[in-house]
PQR file with spaces between the fields and no chain letter, atoms N, CA, C, O and H, PARSE charges and radii, in Angstrom:
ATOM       1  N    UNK     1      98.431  125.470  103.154 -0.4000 1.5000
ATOM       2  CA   UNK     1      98.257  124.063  103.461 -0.0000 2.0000
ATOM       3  C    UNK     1      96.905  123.614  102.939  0.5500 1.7000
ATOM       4  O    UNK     1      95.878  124.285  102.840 -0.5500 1.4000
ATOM       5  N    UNK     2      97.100  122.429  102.645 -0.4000 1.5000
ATOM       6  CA   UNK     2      95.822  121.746  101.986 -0.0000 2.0000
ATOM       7  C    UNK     2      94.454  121.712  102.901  0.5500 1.7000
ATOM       8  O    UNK     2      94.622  121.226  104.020 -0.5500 1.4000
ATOM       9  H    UNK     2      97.935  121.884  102.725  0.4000 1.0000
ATOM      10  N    UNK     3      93.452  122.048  102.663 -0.4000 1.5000
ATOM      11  CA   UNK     3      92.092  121.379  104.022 -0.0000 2.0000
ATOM      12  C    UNK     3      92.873  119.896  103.913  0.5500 1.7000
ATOM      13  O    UNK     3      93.543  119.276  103.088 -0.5500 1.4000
ATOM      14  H    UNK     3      93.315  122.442  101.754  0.4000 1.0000
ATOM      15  N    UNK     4      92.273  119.699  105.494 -0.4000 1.5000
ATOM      16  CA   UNK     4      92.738  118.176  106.152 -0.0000 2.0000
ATOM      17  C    UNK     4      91.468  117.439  105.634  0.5500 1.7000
ATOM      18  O    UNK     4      91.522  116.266  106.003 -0.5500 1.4000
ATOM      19  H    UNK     4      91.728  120.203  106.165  0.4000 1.0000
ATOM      20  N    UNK     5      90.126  117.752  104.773 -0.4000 1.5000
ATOM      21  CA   UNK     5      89.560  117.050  104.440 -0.0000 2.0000
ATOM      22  C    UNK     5      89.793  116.124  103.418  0.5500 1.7000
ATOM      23  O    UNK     5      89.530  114.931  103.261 -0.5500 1.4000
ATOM      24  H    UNK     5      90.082  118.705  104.474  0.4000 1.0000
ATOM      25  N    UNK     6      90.383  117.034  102.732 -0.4000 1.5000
ATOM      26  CA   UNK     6      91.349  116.721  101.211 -0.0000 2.0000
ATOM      27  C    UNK     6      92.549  115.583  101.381  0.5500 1.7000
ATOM      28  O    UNK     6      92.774  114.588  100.692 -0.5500 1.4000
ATOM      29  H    UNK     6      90.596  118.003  102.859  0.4000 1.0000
ATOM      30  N    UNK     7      93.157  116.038  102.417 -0.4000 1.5000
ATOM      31  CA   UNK     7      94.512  114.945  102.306 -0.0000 2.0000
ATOM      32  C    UNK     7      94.148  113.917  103.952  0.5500 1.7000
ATOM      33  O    UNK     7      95.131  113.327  104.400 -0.5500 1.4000
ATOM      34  H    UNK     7      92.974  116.847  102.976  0.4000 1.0000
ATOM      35  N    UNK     8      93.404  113.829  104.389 -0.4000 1.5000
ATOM      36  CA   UNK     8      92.633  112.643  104.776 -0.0000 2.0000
ATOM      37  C    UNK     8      92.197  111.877  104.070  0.5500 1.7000
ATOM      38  O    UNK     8      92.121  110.682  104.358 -0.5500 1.4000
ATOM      39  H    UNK     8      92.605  114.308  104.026  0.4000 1.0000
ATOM      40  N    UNK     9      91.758  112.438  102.841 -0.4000 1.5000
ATOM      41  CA   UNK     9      90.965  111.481  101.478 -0.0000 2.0000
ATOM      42  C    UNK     9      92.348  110.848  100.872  0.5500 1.7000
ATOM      43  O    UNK     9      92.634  109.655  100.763 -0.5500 1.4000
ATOM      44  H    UNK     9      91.820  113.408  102.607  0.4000 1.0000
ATOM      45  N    UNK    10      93.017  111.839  100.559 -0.4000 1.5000
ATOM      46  CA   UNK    10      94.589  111.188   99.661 -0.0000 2.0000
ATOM      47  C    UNK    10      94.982  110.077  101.027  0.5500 1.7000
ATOM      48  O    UNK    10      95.073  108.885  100.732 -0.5500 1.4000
ATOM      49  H    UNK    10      92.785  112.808  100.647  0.4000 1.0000
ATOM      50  N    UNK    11      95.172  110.423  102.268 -0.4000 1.5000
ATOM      51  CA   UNK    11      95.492  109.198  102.804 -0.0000 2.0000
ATOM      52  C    UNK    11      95.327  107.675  102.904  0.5500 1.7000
ATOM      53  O    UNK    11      95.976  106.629  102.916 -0.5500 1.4000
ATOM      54  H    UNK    11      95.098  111.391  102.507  0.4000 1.0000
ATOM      55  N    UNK    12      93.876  108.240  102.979 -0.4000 1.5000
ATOM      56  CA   UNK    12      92.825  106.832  103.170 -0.0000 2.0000
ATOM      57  C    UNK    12      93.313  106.460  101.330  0.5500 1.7000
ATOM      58  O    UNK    12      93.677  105.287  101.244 -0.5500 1.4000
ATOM      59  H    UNK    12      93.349  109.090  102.970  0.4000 1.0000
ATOM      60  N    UNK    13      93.361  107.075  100.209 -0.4000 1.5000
ATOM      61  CA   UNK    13      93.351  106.184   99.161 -0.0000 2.0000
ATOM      62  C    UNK    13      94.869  105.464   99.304  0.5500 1.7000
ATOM      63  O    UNK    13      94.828  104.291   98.935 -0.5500 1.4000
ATOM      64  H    UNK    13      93.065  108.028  100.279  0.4000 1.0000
ATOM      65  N    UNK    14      96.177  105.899   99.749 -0.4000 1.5000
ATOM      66  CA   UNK    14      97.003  105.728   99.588 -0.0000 2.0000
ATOM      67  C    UNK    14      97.209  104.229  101.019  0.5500 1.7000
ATOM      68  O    UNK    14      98.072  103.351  101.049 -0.5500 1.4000
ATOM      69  H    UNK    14      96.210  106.852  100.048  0.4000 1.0000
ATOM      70  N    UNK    15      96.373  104.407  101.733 -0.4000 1.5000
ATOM      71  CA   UNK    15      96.170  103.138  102.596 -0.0000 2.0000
ATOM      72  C    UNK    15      95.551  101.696  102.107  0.5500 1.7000
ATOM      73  O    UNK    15      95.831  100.507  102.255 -0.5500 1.4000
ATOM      74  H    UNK    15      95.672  105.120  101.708  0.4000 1.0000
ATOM      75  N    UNK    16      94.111  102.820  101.149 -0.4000 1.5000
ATOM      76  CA   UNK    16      93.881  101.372  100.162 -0.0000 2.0000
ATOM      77  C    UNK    16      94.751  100.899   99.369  0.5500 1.7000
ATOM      78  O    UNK    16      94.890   99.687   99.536 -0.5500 1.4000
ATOM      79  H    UNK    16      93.883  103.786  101.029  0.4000 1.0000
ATOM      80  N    UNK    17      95.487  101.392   98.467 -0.4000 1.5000
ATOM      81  CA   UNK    17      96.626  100.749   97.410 -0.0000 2.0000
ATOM      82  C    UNK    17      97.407  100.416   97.860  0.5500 1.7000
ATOM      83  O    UNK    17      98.161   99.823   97.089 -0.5500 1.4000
ATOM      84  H    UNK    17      95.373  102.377   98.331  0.4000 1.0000
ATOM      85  N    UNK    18      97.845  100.473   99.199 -0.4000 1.5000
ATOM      86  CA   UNK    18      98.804   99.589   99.463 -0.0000 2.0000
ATOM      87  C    UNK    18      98.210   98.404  100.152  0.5500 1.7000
ATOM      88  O    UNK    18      98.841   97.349  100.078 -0.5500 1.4000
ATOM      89  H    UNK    18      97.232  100.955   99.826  0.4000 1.0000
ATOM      90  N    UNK    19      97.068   98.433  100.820 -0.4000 1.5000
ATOM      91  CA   UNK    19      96.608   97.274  100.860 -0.0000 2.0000
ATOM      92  C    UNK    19      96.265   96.374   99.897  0.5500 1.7000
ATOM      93  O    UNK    19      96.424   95.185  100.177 -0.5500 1.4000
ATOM      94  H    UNK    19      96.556   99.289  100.880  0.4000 1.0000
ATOM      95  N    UNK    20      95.734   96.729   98.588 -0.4000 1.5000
ATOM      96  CA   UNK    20      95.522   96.047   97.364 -0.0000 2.0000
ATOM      97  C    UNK    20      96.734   95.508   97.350  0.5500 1.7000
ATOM      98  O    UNK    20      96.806   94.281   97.411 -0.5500 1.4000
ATOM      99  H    UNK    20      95.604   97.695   98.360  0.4000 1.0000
ATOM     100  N    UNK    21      97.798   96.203   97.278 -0.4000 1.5000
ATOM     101  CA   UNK    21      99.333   95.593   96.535 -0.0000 2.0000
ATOM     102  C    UNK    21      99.877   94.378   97.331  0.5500 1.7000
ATOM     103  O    UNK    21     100.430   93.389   96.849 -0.5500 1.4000
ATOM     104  H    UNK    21      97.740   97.200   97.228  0.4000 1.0000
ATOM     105  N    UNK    22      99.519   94.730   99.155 -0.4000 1.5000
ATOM     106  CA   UNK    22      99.860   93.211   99.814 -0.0000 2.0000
ATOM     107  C    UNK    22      98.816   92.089   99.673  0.5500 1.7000
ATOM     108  O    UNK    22      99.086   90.974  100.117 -0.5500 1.4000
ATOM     109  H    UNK    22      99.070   95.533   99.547  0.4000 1.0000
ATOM     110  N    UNK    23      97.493   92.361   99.002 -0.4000 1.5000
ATOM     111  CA   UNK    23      96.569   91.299   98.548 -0.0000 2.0000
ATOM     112  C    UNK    23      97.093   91.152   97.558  0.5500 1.7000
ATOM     113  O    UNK    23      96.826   89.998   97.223 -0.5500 1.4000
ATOM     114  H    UNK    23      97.273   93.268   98.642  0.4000 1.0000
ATOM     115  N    UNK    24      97.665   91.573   96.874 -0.4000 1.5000
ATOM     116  CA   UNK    24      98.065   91.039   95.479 -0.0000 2.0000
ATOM     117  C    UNK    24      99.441   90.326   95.711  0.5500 1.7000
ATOM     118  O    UNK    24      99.393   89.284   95.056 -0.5500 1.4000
ATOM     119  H    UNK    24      97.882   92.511   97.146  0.4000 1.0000
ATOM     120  N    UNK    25     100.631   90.426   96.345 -0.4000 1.5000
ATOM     121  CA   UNK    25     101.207   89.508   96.874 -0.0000 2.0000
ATOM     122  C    UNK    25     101.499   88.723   97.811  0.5500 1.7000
ATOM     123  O    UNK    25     102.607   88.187   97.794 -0.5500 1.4000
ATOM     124  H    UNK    25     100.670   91.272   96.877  0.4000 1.0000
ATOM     125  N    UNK    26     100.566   88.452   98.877 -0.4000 1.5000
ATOM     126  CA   UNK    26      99.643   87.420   99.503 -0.0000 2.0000
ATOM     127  C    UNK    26      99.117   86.405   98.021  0.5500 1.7000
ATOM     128  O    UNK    26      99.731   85.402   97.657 -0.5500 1.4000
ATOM     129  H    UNK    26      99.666   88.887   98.890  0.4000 1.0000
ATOM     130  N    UNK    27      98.198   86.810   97.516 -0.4000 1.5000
ATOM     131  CA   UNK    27      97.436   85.968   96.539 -0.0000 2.0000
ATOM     132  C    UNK    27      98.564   85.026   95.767  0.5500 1.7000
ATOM     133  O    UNK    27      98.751   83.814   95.868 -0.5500 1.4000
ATOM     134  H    UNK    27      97.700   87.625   97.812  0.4000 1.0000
ATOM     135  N    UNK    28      99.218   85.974   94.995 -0.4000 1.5000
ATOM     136  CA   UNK    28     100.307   85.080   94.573 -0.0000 2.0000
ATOM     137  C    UNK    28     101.144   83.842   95.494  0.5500 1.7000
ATOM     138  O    UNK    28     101.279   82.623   95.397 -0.5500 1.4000
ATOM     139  H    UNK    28      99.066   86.959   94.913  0.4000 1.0000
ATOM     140  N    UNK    29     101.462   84.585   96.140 -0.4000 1.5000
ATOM     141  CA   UNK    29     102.182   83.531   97.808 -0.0000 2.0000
ATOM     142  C    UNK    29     101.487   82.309   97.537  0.5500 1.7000
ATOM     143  O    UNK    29     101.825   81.388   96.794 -0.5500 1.4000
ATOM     144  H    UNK    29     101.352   85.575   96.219  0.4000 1.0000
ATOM     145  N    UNK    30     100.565   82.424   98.180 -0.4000 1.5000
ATOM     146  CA   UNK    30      99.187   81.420   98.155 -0.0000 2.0000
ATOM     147  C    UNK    30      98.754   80.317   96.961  0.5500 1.7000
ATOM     148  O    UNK    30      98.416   79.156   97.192 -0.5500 1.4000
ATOM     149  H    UNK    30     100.290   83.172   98.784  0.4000 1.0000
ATOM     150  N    UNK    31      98.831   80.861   95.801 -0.4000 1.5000
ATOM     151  CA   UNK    31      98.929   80.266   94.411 -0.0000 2.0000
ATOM     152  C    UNK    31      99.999   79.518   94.484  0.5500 1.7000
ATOM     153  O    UNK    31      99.783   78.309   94.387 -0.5500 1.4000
ATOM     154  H    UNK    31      99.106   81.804   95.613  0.4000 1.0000
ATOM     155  N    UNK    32     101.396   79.943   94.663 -0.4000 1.5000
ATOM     156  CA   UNK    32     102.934   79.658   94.067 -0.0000 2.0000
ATOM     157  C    UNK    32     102.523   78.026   95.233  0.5500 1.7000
ATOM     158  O    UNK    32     102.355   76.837   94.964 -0.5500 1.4000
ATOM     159  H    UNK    32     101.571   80.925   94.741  0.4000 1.0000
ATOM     160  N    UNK    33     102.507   78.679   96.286 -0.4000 1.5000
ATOM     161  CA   UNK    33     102.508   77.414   97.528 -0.0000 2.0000
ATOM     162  C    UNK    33     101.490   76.100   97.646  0.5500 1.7000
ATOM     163  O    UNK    33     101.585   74.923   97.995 -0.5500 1.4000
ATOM     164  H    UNK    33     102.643   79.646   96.504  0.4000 1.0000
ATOM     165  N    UNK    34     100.270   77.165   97.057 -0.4000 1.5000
ATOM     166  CA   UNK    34      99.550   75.599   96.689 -0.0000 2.0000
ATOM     167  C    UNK    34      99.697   74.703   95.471  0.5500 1.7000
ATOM     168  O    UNK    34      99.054   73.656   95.403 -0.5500 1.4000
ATOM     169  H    UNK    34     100.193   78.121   96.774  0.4000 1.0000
ATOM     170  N    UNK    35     100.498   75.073   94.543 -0.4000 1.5000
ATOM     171  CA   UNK    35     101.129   74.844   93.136 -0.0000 2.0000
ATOM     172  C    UNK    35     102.108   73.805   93.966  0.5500 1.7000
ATOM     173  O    UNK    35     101.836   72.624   94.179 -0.5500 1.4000
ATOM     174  H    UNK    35     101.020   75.923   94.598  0.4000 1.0000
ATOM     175  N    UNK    36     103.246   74.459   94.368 -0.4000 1.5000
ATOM     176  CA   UNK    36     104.330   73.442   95.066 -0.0000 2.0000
ATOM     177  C    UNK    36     103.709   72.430   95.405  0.5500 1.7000
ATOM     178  O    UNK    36     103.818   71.323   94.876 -0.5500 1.4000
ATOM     179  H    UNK    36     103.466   75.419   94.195  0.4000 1.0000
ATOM     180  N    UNK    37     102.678   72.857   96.739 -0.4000 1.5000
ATOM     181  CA   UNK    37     102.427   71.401   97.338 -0.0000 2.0000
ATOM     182  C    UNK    37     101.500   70.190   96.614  0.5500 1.7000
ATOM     183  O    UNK    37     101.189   69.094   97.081 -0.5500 1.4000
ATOM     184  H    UNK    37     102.589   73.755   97.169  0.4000 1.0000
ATOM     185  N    UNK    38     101.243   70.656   95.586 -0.4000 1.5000
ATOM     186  CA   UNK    38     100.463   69.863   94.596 -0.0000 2.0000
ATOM     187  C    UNK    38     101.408   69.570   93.717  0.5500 1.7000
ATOM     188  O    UNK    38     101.406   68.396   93.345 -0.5500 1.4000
ATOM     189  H    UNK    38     101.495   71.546   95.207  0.4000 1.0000
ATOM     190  N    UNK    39     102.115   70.178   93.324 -0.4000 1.5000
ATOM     191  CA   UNK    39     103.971   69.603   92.165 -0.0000 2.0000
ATOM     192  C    UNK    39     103.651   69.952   91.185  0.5500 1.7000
ATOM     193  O    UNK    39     104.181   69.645   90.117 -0.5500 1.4000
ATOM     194  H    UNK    39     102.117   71.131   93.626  0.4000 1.0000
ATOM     195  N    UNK    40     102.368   70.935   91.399 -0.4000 1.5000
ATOM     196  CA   UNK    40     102.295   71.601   89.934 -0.0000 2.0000
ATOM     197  C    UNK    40     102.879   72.925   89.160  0.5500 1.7000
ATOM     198  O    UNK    40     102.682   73.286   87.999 -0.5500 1.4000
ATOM     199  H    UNK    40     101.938   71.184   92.267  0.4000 1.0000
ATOM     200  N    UNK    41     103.729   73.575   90.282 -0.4000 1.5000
ATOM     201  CA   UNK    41     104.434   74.937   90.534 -0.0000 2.0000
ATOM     202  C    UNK    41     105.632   74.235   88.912  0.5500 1.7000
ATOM     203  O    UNK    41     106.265   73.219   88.625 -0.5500 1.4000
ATOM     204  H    UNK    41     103.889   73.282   91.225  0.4000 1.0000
ATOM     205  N    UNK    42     105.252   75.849   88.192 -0.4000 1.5000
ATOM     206  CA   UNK    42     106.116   76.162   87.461 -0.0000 2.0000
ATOM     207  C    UNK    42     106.736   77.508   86.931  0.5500 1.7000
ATOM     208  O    UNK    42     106.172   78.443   86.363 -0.5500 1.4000
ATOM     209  H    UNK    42     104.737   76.674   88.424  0.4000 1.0000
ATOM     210  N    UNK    43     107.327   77.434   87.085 -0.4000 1.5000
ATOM     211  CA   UNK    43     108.347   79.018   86.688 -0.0000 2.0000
ATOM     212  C    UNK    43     107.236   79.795   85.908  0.5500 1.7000
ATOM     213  O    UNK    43     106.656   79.326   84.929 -0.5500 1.4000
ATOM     214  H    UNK    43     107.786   76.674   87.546  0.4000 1.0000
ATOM     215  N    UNK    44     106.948   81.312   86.562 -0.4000 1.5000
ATOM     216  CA   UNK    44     105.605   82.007   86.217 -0.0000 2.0000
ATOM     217  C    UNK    44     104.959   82.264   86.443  0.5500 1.7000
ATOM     218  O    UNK    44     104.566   83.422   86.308 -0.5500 1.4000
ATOM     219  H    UNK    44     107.419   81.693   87.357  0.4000 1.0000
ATOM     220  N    UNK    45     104.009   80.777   87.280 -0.4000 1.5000
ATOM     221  CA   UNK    45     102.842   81.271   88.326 -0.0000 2.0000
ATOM     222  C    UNK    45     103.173   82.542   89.011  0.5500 1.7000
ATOM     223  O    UNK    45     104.247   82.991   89.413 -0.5500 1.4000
ATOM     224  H    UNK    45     104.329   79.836   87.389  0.4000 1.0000
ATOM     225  N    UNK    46     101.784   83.070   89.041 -0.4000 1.5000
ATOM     226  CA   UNK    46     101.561   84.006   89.437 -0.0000 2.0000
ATOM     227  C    UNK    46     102.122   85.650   88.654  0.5500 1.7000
ATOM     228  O    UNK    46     102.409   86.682   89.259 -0.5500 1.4000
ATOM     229  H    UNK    46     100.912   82.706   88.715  0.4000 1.0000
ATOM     230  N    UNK    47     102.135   85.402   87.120 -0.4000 1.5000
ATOM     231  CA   UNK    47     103.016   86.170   86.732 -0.0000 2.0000
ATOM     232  C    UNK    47     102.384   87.475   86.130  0.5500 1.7000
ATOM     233  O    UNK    47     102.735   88.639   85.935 -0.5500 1.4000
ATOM     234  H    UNK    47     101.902   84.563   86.628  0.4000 1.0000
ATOM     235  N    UNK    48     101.166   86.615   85.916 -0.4000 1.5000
ATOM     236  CA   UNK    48      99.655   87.740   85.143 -0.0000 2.0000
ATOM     237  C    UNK    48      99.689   88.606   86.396  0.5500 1.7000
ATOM     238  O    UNK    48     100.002   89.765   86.124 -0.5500 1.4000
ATOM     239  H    UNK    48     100.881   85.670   86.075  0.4000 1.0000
ATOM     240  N    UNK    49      99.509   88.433   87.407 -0.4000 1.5000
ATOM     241  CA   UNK    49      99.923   89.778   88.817 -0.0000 2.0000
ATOM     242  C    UNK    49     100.425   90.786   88.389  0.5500 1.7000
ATOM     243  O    UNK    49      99.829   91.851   88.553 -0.5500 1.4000
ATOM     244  H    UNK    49      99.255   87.491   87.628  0.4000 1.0000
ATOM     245  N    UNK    50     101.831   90.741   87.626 -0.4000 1.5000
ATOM     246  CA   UNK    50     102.999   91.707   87.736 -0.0000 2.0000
ATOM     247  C    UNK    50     102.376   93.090   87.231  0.5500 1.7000
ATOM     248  O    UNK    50     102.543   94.198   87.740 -0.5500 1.4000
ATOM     249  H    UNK    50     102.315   89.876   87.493  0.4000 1.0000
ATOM     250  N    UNK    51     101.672   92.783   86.186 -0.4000 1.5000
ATOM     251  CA   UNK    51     101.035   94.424   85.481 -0.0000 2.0000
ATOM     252  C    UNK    51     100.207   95.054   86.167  0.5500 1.7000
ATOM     253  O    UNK    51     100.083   96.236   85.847 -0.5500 1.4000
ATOM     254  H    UNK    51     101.536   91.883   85.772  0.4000 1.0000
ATOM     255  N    UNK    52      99.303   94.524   87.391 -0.4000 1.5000
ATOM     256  CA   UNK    52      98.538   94.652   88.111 -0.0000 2.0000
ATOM     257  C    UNK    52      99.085   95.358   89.666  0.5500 1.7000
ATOM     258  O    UNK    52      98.768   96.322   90.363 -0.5500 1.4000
ATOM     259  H    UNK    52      99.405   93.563   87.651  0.4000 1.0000
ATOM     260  N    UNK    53     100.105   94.222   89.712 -0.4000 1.5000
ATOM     261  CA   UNK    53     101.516   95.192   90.899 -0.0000 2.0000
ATOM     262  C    UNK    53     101.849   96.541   90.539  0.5500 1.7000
ATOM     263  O    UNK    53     101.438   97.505   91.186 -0.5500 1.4000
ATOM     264  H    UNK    53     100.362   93.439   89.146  0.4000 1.0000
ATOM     265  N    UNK    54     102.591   96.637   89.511 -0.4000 1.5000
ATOM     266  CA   UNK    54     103.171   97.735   88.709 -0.0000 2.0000
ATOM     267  C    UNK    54     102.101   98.775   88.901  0.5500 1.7000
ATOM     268  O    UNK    54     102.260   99.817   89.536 -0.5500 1.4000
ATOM     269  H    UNK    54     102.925   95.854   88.986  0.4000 1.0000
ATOM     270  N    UNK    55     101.135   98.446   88.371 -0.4000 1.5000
ATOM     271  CA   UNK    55      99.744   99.517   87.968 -0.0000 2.0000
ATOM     272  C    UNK    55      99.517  100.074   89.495  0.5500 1.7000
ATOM     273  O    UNK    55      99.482  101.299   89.611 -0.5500 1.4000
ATOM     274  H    UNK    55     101.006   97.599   87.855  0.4000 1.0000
ATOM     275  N    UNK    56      99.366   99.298   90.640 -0.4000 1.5000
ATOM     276  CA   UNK    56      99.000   99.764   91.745 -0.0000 2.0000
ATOM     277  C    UNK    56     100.196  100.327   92.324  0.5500 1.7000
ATOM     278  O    UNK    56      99.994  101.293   93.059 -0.5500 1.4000
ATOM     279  H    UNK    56      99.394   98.302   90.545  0.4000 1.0000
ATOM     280  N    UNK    57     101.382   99.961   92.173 -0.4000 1.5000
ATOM     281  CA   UNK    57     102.329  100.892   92.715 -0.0000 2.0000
ATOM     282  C    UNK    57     102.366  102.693   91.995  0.5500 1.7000
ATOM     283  O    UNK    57     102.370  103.853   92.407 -0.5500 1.4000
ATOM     284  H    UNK    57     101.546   99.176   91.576  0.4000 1.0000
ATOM     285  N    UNK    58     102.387  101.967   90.756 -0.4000 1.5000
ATOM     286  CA   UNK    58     102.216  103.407   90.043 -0.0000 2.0000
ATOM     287  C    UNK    58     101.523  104.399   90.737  0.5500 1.7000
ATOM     288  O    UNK    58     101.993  105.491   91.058 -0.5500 1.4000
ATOM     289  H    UNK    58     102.384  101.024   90.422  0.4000 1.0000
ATOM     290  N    UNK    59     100.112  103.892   91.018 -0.4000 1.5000
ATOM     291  CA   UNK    59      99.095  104.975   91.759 -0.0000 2.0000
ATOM     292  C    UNK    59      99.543  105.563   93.067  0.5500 1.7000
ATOM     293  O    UNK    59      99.345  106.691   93.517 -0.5500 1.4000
ATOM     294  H    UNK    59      99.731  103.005   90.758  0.4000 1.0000
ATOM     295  N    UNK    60     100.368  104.259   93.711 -0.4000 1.5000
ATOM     296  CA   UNK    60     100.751  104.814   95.363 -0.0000 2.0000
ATOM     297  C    UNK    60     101.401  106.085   94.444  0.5500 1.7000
ATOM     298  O    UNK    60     100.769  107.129   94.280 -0.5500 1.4000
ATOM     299  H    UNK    60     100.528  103.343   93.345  0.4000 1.0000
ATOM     300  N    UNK    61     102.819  105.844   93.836 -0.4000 1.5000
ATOM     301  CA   UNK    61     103.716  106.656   93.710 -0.0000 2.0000
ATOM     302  C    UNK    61     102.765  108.063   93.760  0.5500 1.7000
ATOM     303  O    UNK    61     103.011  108.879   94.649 -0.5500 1.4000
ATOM     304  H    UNK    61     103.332  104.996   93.969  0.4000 1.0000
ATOM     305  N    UNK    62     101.622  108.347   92.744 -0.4000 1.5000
ATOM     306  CA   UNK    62     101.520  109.384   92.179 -0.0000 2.0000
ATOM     307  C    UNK    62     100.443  110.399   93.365  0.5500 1.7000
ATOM     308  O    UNK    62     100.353  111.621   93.477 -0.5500 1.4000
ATOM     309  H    UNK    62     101.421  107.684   92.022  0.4000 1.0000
ATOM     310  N    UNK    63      99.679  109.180   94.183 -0.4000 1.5000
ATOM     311  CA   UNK    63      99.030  109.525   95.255 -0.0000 2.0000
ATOM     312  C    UNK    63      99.708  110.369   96.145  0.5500 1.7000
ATOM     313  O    UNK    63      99.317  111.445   96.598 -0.5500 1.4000
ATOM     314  H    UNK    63      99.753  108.187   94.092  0.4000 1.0000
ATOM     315  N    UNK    64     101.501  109.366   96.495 -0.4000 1.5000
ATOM     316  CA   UNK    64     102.375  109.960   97.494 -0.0000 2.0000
ATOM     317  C    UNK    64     102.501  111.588   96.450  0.5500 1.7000
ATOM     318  O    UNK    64     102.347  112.616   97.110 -0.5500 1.4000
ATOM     319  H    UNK    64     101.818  108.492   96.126  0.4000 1.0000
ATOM     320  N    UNK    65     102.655  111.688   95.565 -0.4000 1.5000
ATOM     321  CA   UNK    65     103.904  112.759   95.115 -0.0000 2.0000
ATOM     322  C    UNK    65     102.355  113.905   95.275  0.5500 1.7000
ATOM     323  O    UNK    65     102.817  115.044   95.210 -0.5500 1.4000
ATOM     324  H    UNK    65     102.780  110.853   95.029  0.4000 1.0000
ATOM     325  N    UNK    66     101.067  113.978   95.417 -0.4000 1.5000
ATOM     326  CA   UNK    66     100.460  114.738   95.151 -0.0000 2.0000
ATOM     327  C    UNK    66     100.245  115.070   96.979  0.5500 1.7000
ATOM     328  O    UNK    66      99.868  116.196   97.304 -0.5500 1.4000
ATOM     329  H    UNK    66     100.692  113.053   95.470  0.4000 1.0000
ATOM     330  N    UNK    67     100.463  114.216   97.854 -0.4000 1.5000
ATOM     331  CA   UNK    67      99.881  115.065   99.387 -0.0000 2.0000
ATOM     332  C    UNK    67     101.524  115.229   99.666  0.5500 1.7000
ATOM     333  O    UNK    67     101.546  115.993  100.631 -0.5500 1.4000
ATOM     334  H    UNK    67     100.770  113.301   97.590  0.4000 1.0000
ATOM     335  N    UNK    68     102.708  114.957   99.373 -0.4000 1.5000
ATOM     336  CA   UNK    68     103.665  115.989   99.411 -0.0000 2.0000
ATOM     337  C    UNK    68     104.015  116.638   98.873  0.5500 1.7000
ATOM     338  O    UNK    68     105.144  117.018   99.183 -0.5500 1.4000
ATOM     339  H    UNK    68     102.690  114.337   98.589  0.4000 1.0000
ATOM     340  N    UNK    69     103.212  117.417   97.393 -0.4000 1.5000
ATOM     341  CA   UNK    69     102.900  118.681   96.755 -0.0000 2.0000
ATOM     342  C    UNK    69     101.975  119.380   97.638  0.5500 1.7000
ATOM     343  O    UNK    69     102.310  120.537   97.896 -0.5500 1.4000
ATOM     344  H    UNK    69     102.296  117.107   97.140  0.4000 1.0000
ATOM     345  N    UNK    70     101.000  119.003   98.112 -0.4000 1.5000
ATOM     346  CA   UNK    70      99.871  119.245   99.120 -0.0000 2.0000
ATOM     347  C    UNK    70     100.449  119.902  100.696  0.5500 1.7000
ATOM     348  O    UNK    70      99.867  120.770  101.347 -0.5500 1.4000
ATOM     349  H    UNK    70     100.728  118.063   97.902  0.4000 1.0000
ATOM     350  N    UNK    71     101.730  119.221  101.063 -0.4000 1.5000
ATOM     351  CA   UNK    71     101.940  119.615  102.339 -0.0000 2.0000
ATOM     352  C    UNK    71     103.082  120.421  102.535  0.5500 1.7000
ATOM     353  O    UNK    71     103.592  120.715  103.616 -0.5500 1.4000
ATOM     354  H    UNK    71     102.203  118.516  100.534  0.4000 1.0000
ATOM     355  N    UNK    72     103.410  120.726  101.501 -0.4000 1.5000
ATOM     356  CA   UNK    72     104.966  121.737  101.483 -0.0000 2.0000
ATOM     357  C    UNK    72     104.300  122.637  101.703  0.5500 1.7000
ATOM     358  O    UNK    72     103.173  122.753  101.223 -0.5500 1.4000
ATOM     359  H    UNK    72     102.995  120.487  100.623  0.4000 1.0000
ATOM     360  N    UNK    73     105.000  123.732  102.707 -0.4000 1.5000
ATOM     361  CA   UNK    73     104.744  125.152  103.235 -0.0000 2.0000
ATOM     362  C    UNK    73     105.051  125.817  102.017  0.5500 1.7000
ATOM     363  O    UNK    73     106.066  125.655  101.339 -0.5500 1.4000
ATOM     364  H    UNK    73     105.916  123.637  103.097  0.4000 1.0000
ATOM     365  N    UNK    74     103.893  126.740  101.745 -0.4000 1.5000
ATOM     366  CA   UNK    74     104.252  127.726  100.150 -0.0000 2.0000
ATOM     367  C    UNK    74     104.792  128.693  100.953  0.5500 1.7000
ATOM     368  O    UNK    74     104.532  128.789  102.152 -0.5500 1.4000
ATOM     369  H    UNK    74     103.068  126.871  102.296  0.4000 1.0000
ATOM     370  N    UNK    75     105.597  129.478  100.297 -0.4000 1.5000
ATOM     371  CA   UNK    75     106.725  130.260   99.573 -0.0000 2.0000
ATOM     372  C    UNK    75     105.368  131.624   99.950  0.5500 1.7000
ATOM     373  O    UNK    75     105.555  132.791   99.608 -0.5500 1.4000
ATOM     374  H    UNK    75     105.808  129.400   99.323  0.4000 1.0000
C-alpha cells in the first residue's frame, strides 16, 4: 500500500480539479446568463472553456487511475 502521505496528496489534487472544473462551469453559467439577460447570448458563448474542461478532466481521469494503481492490494 501506498504511504497515506502520498495519496492524501493525490487526493487533495484530485479535490482541486474538480473544483477548478465546477468553476469552470459555474463561470460559463454566469457568462451564458448574463449574455441572455442583456440579448446578447449567442450560440458559443462560453465555448473557449471547452479545451480547458477537457484538459482538467483529463487530469482528474489520470489523477483517479494513479491512487487506484496506488491502492490495489499487490499480489
Amino acid at each position: 500500500m501506498a504511504p497515506t502521505l502520498e495519496l492524501d496528496g493525490l487526493n487533495e489534487l484530485r479535490d482541486a480539479l474538480i473544483e477548478e472544473r465546477q468553476i469552470i462551469v459555474a463561470s460559463v453559467r454566469k457568462l451564458r446568463e448574463a449574455r441572455r439577460q442583456k440579448g446578447t447570448f449567442v450560440l458559443g458563448d462560453g465555448s473557449e472553456a471547452g479545451p480547458r474542461l477537457v484538459a482538467v478532466q483529463h487530469q482528474i481521469d489520470v489523477v483517479e487511475a494513479v491512487i487506484a494503481t496506488l491502492t490495489q492490494p499487490r499480489a
